[in-house]
PyMOL Python script that loads the backbone (N, CA, C, O; Angstrom):
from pymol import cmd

cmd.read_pdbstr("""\
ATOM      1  N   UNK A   1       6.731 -49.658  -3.233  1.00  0.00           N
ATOM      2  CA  UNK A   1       6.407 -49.028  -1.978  1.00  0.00           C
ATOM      3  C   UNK A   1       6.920 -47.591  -1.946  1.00  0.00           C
ATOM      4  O   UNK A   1       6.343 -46.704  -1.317  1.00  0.00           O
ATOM      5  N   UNK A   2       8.378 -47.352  -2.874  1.00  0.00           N
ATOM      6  CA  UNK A   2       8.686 -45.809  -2.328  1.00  0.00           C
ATOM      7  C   UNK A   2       7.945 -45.025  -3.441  1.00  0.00           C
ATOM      8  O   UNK A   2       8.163 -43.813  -3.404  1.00  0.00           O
ATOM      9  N   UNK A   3       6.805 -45.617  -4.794  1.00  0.00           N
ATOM     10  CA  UNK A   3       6.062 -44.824  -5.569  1.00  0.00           C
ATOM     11  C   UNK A   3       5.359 -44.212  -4.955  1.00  0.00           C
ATOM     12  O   UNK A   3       4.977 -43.068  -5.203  1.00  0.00           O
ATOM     13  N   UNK A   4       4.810 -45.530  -3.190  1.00  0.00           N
ATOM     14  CA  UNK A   4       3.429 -44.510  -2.432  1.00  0.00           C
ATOM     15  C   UNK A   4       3.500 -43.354  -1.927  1.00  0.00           C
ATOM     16  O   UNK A   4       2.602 -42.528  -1.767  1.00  0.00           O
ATOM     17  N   UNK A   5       5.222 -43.271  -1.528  1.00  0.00           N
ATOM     18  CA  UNK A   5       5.694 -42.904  -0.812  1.00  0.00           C
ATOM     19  C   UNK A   5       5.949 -41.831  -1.040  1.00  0.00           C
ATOM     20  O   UNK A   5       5.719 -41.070  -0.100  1.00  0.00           O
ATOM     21  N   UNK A   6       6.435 -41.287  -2.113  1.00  0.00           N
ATOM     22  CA  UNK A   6       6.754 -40.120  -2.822  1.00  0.00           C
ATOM     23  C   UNK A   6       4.838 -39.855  -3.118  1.00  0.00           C
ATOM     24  O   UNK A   6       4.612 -39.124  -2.153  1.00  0.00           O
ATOM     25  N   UNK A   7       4.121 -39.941  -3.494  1.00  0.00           N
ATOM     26  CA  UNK A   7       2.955 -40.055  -4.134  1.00  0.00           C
ATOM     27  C   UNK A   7       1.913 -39.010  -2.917  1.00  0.00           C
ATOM     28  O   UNK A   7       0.964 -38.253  -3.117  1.00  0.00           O
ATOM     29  N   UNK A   8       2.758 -39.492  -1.449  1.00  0.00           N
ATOM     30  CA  UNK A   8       1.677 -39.640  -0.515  1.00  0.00           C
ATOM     31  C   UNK A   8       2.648 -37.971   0.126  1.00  0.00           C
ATOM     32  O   UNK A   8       2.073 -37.013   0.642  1.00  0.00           O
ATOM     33  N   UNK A   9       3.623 -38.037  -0.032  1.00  0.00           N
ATOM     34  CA  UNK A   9       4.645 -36.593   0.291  1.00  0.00           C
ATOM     35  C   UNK A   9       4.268 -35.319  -0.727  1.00  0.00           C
ATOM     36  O   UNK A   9       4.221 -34.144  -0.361  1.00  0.00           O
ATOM     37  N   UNK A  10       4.027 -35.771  -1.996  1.00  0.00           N
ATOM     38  CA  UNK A  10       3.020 -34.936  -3.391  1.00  0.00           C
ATOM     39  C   UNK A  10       1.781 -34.674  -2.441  1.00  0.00           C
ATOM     40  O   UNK A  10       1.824 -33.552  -1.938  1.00  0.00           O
ATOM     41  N   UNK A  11       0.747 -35.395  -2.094  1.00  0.00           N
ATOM     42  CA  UNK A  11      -0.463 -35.081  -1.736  1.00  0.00           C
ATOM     43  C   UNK A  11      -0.161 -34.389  -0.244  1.00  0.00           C
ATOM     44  O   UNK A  11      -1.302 -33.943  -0.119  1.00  0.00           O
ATOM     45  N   UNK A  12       0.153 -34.188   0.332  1.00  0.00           N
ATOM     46  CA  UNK A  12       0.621 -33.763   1.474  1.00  0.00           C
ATOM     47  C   UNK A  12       0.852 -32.808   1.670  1.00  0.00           C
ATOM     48  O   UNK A  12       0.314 -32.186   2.586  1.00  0.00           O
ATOM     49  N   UNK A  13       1.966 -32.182   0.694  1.00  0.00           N
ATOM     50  CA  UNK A  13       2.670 -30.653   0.354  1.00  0.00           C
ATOM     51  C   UNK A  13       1.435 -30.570  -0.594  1.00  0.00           C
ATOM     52  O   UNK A  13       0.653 -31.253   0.067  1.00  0.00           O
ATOM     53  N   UNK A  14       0.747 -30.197  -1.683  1.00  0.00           N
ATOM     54  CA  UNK A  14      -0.079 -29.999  -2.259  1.00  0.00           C
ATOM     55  C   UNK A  14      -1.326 -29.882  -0.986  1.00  0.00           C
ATOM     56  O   UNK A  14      -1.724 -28.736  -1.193  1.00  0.00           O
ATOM     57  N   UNK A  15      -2.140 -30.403   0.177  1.00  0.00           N
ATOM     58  CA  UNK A  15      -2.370 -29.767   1.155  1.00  0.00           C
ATOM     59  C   UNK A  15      -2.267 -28.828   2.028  1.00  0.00           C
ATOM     60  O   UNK A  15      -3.037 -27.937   2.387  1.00  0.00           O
ATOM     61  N   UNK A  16      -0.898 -29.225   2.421  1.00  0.00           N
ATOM     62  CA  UNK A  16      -0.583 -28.303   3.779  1.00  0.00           C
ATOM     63  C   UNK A  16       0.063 -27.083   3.148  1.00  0.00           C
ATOM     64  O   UNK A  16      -0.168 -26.070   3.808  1.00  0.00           O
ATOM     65  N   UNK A  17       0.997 -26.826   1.782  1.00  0.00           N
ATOM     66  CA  UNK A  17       1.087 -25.512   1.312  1.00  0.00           C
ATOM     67  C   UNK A  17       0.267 -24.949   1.303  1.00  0.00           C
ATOM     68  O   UNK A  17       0.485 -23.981   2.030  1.00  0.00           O
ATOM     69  N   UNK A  18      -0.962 -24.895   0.777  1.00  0.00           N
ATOM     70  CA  UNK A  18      -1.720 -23.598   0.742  1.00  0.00           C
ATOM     71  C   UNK A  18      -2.187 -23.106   1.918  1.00  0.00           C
ATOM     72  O   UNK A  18      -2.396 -21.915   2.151  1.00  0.00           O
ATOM     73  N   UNK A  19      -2.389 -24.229   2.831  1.00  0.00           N
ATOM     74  CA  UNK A  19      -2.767 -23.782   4.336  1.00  0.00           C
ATOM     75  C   UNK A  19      -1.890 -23.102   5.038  1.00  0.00           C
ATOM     76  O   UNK A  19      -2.353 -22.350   5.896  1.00  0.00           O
ATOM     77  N   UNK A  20      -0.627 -23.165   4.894  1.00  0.00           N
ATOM     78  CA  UNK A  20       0.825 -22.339   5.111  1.00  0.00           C
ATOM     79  C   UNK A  20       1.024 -21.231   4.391  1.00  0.00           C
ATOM     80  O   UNK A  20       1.825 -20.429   4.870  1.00  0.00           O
ATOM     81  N   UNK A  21       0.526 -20.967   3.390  1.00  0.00           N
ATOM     82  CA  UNK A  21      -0.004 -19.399   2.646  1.00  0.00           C
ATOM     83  C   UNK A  21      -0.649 -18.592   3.006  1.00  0.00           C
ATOM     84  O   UNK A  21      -0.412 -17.385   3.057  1.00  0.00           O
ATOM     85  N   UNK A  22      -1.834 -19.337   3.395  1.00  0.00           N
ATOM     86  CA  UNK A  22      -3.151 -18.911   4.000  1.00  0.00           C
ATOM     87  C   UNK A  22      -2.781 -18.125   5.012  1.00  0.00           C
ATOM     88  O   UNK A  22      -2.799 -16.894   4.991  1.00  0.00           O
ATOM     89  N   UNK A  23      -2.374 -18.951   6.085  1.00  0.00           N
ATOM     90  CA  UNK A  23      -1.825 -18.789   7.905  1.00  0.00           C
ATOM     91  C   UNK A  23      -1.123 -17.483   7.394  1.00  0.00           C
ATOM     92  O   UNK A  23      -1.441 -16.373   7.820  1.00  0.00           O
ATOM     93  N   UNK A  24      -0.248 -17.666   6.550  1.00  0.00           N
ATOM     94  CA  UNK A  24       1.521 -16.218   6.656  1.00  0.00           C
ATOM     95  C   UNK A  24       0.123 -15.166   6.297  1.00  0.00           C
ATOM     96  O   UNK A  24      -0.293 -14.576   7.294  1.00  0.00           O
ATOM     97  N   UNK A  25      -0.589 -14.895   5.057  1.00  0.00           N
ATOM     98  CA  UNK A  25      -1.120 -13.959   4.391  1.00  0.00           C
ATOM     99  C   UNK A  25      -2.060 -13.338   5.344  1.00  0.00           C
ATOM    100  O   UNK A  25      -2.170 -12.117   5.453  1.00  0.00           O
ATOM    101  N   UNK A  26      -2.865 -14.358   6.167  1.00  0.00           N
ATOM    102  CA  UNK A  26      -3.785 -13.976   7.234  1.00  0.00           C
ATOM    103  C   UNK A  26      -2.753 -12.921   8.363  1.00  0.00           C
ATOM    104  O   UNK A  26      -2.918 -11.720   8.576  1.00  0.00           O
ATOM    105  N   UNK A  27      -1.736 -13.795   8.926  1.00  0.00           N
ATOM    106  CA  UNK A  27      -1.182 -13.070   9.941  1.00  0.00           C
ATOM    107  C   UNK A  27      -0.708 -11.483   9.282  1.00  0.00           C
ATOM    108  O   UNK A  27      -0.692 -10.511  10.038  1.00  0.00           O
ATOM    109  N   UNK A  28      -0.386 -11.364   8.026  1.00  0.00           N
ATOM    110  CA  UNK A  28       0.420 -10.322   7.365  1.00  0.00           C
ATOM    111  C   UNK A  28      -0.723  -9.305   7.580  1.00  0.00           C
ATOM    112  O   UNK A  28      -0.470  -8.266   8.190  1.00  0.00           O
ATOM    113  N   UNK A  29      -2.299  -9.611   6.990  1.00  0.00           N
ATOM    114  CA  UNK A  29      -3.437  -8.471   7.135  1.00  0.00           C
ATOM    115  C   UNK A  29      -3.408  -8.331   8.216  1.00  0.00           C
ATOM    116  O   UNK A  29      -3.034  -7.172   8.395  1.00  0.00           O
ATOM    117  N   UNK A  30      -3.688  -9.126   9.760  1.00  0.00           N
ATOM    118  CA  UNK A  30      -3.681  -8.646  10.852  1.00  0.00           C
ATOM    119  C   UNK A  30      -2.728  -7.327  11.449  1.00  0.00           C
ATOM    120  O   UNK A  30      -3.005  -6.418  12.232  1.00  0.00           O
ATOM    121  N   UNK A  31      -1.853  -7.570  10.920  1.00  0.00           N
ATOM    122  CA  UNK A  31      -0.490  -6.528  11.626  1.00  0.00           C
ATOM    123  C   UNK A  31      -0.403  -5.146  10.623  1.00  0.00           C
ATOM    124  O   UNK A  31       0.552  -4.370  10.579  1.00  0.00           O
ATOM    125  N   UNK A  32      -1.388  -5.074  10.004  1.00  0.00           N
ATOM    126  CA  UNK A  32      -1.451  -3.566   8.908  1.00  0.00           C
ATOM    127  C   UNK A  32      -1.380  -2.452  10.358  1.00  0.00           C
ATOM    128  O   UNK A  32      -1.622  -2.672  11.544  1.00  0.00           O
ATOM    129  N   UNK A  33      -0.923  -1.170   9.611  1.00  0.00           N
ATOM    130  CA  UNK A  33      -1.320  -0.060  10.222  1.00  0.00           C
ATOM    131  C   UNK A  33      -2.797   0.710   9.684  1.00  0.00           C
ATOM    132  O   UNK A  33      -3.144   1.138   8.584  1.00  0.00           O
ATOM    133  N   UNK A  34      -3.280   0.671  10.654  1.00  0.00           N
ATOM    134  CA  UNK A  34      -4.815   1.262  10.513  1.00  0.00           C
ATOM    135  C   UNK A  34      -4.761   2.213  10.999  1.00  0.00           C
ATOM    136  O   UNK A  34      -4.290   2.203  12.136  1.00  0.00           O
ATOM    137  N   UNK A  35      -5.266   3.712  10.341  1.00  0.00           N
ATOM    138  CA  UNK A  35      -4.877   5.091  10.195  1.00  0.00           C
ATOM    139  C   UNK A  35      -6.257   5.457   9.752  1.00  0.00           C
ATOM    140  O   UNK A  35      -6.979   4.859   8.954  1.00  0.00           O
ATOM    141  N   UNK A  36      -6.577   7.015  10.705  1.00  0.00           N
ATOM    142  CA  UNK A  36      -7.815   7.811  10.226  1.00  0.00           C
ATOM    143  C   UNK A  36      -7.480   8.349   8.646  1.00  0.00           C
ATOM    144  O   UNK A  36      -6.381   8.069   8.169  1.00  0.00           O
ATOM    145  N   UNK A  37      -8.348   9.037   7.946  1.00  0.00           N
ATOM    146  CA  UNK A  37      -8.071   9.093   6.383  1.00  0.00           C
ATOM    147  C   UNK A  37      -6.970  10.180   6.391  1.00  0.00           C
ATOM    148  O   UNK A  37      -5.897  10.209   5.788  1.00  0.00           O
ATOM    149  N   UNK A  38      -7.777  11.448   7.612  1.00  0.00           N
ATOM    150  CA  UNK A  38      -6.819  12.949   7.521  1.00  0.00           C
ATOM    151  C   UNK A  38      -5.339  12.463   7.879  1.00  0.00           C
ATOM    152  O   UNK A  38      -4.429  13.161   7.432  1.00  0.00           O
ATOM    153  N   UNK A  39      -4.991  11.304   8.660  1.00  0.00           N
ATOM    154  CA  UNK A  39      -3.633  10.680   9.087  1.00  0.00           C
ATOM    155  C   UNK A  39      -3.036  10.513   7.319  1.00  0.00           C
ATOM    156  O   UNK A  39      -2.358  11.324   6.689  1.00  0.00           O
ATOM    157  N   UNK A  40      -3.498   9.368   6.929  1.00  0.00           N
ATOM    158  CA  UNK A  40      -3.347   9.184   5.708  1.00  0.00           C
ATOM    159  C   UNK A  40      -3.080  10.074   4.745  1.00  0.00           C
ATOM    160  O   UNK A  40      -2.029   9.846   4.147  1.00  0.00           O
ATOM    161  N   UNK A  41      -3.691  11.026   4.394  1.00  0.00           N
ATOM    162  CA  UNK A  41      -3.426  11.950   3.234  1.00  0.00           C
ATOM    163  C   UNK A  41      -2.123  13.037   3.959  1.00  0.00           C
ATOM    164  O   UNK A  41      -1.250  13.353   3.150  1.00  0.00           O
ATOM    165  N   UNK A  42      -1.985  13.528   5.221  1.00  0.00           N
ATOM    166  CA  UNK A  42      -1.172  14.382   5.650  1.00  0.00           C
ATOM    167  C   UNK A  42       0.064  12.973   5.730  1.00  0.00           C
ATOM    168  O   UNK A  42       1.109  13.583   5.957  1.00  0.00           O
ATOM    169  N   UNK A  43       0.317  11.915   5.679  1.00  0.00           N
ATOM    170  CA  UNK A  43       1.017  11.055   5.521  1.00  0.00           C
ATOM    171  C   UNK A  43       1.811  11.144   3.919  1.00  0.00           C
ATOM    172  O   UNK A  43       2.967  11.438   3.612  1.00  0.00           O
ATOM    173  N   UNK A  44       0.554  10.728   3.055  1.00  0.00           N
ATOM    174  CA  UNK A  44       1.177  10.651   1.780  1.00  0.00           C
ATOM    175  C   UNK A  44       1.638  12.368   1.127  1.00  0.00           C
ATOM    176  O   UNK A  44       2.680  12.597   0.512  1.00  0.00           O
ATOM    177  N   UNK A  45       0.646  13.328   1.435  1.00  0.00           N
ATOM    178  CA  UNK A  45       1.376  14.755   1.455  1.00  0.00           C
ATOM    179  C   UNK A  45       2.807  14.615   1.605  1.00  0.00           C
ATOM    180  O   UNK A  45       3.436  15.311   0.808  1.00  0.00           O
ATOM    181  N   UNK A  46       3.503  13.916   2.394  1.00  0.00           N
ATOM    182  CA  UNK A  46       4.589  14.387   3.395  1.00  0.00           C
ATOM    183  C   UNK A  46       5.909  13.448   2.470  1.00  0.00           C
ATOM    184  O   UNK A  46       7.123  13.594   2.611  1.00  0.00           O
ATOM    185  N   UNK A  47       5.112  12.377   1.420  1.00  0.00           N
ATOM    186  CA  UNK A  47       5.794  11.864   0.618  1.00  0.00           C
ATOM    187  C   UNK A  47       6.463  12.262  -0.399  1.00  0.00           C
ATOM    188  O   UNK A  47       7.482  11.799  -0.911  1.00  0.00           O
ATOM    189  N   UNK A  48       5.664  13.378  -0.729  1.00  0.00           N
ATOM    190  CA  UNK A  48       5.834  14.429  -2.803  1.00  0.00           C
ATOM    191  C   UNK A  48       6.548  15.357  -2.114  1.00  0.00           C
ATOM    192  O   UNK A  48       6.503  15.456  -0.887  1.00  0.00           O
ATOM    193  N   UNK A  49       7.146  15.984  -2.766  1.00  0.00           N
ATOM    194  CA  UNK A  49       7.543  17.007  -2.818  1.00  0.00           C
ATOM    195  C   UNK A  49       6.503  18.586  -3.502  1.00  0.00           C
ATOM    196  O   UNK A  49       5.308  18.420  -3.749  1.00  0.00           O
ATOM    197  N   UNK A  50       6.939  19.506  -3.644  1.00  0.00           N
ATOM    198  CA  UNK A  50       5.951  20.458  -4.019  1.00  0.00           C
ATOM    199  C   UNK A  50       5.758  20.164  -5.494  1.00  0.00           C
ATOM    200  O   UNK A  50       4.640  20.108  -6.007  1.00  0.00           O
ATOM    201  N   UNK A  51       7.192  19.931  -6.334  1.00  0.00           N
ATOM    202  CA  UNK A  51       6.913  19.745  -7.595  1.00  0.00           C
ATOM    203  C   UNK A  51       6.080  18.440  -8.365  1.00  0.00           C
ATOM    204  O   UNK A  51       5.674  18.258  -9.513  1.00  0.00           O
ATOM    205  N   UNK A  52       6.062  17.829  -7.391  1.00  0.00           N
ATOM    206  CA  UNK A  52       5.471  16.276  -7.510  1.00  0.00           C
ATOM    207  C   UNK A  52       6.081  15.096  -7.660  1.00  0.00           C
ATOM    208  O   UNK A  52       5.518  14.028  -7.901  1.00  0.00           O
ATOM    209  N   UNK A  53       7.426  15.310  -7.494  1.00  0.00           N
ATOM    210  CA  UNK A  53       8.604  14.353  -7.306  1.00  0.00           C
ATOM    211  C   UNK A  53       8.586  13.558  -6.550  1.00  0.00           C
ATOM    212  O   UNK A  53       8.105  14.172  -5.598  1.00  0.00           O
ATOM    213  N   UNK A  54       8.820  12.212  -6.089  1.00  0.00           N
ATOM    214  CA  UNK A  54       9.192  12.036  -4.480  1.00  0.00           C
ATOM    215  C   UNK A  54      10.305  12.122  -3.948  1.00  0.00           C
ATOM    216  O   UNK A  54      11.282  11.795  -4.622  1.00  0.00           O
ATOM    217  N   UNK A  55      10.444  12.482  -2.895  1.00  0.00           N
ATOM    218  CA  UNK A  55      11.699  12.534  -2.028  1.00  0.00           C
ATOM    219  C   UNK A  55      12.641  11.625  -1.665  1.00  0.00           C
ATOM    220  O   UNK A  55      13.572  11.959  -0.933  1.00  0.00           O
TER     221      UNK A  55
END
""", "prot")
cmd.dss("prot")
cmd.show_as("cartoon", "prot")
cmd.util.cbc("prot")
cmd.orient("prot")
């Protein structure tokens, strides 16, 4: 009985993990910062330095 048992806790986690991946990875794209492009490049500009170093 505890072979099913363990057997049936395997099939279970082998389910509901990836759906618990899914959920975190989904919520993670939702919460991006979404930025016009000119935002963006005067953004990453602001990263280098003149010589091309980063700061």
């Amino acid at each position: 009985m505890s072979g099913a048992g363990v057997f049936l806790l395997f099939v279970l986690l082998a389910v509901v993990g990836p759906l618990v991946l899914y959920v975190l990875v989904r919520e993670e794209r939702d919460d991006r910062d979404v930025m016009r492009r000119e935002d963006a490049e005067r953004v990453a500009r602001r990263d280098t330095g003149d010589d091309g170093r980063r700061r």
